[in-house]
DRENSEVEX-856607 format. One record per residue: x, y, z of N, C-alpha, C in turn; residue in three letters. Coordinates in steps of 0.1 Angstrom, whole numbers, padded with zeros to 4 digits, always signed. Example, Ala and Ser with C-alpha at 12.3 -4.5 7.8 and 13.67 -1.06 7.14 Angstrom:
<recs>
+0132-0057+0078+0123-0045+0078+0132-0033+0078ALA;+0128-0022+0071+0137-0011+0071+0129+0000+0079SER;
</recs>
This chain:
<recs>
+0008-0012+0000+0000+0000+0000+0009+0012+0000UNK;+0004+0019-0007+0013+0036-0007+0009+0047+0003UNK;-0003+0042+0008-0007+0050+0019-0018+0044+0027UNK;-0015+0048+0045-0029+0046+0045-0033+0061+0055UNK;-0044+0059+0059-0054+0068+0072-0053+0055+0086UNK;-0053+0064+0096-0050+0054+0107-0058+0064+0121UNK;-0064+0065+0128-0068+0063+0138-0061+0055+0156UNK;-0053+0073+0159-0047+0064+0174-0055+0071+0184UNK;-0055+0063+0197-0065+0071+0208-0057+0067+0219UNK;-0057+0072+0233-0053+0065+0243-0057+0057+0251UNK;-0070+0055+0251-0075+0041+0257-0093+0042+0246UNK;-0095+0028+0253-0108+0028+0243-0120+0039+0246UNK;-0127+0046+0238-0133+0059+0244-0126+0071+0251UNK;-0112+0071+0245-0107+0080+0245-0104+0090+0240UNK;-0095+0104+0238-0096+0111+0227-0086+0102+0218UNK;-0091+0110+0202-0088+0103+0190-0084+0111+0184UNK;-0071+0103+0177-0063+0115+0162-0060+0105+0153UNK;-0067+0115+0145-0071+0108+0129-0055+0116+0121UNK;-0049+0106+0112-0037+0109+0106-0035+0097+0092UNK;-0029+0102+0084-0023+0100+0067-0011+0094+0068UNK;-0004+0083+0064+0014+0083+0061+0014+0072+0053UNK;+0024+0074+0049+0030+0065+0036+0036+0050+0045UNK;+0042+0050+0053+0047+0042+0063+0039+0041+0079UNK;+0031+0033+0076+0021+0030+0091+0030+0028+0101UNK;+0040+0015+0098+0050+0012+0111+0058+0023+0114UNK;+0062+0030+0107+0074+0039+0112+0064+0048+0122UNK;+0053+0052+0112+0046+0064+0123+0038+0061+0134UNK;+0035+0046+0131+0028+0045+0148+0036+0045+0159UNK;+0053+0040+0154+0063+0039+0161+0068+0053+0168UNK;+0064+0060+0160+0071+0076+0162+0061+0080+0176UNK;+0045+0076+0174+0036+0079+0185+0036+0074+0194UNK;+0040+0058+0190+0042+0050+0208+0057+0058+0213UNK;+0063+0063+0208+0076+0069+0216+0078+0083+0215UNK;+0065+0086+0213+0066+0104+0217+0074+0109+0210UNK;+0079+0105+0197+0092+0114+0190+0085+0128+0187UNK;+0072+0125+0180+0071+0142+0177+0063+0148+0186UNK;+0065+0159+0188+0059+0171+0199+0042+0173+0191UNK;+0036+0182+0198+0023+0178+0195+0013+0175+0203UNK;+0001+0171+0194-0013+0168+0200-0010+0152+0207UNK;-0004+0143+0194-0005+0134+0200+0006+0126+0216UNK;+0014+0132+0213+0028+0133+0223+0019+0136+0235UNK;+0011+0150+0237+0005+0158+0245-0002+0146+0252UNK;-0013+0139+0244-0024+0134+0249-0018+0115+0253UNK;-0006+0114+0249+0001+0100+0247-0015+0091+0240UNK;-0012+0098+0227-0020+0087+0219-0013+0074+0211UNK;-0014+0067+0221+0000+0056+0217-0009+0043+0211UNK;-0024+0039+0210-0028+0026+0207-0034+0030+0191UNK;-0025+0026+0177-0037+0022+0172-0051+0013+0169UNK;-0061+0018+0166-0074+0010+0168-0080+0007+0155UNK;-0072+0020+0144-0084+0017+0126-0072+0021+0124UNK;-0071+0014+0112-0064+0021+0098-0072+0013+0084UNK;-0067+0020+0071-0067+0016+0063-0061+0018+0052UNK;-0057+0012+0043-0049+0017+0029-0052+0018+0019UNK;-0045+0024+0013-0049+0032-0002-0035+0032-0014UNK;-0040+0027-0022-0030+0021-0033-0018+0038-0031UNK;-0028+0047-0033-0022+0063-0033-0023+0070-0026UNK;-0007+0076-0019-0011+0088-0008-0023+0098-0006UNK;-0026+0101-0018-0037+0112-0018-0049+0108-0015UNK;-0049+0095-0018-0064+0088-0013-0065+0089-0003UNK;-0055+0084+0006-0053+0079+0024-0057+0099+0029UNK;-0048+0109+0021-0050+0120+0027-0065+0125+0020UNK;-0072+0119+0014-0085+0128+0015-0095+0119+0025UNK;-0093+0106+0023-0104+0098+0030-0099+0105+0051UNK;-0089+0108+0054-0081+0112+0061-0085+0129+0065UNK;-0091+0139+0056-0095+0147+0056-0114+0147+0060UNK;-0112+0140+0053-0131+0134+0054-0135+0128+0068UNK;-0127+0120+0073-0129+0116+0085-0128+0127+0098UNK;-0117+0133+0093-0117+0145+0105-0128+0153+0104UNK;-0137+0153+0096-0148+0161+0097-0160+0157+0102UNK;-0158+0143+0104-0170+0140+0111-0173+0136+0127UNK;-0184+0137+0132-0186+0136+0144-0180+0124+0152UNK;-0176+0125+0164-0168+0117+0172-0173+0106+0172UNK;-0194+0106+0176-0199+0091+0173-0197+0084+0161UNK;-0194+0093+0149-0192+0082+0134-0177+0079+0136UNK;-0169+0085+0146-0158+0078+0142-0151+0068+0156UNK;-0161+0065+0161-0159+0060+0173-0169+0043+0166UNK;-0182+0047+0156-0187+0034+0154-0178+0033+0140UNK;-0168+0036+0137-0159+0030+0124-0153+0022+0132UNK;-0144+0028+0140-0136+0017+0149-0140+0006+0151UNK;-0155+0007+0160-0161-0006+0162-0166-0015+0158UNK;-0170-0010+0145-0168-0019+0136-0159-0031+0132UNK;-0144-0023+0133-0135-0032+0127-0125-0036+0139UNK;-0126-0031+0149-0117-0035+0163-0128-0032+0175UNK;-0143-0042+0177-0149-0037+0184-0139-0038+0202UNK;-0132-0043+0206-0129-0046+0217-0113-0034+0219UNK;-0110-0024+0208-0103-0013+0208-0089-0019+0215UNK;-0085-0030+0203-0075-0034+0210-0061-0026+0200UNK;-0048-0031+0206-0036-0024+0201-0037-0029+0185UNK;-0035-0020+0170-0035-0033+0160-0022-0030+0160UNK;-0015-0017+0163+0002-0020+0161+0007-0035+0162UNK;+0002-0045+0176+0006-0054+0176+0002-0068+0158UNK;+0005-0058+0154-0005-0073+0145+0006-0065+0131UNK;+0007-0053+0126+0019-0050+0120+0032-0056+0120UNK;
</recs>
């Protein structure tokens, strides 16, 4: 995949940051270790719970754009959908 959209929170029903990258492992890795300063560093949003990929960066950054605009309950029942028990999927990368 060339890109995907990924969804990290700090615990289940927690706050949530919706984010775009070319490299899922590197950047979830960057979040479980606080490398960049920030929202997510701030809030230690270290569990991813959704992602998905997109053959093309631009995809992952609009579907990525789109998400951020919607209400917390549509993006709280995306998750649950596909990780109802909000577990780590880093571990599964």
């Amino acid at each position: 995949m060339a890109g995907y959209v990924y969804i990290m929170t700090n615990q289940p029903y927690g706050t949530l940051y919706t984010g775009s990258t070319s490299d899922l492992l590197r950047r979830v890795g960057e979040h479980k270790a606080g490398a960049v300063d920030g929202f997510t560093k701030r809030y230690k949003l270290d569990r991813l719970v959704y992602y998905e990929g997109y053959g093309e960066i631009v995809d992952a950054i609009e579907r990525e754009l789109r998400i951020k605009r919607w209400r917390r309950r549509w993006k709280i029942a995306l998750i649950e959908r596909a990780n109802p028990t909000w577990a780590d999927l880093a571990e599964l990368l």
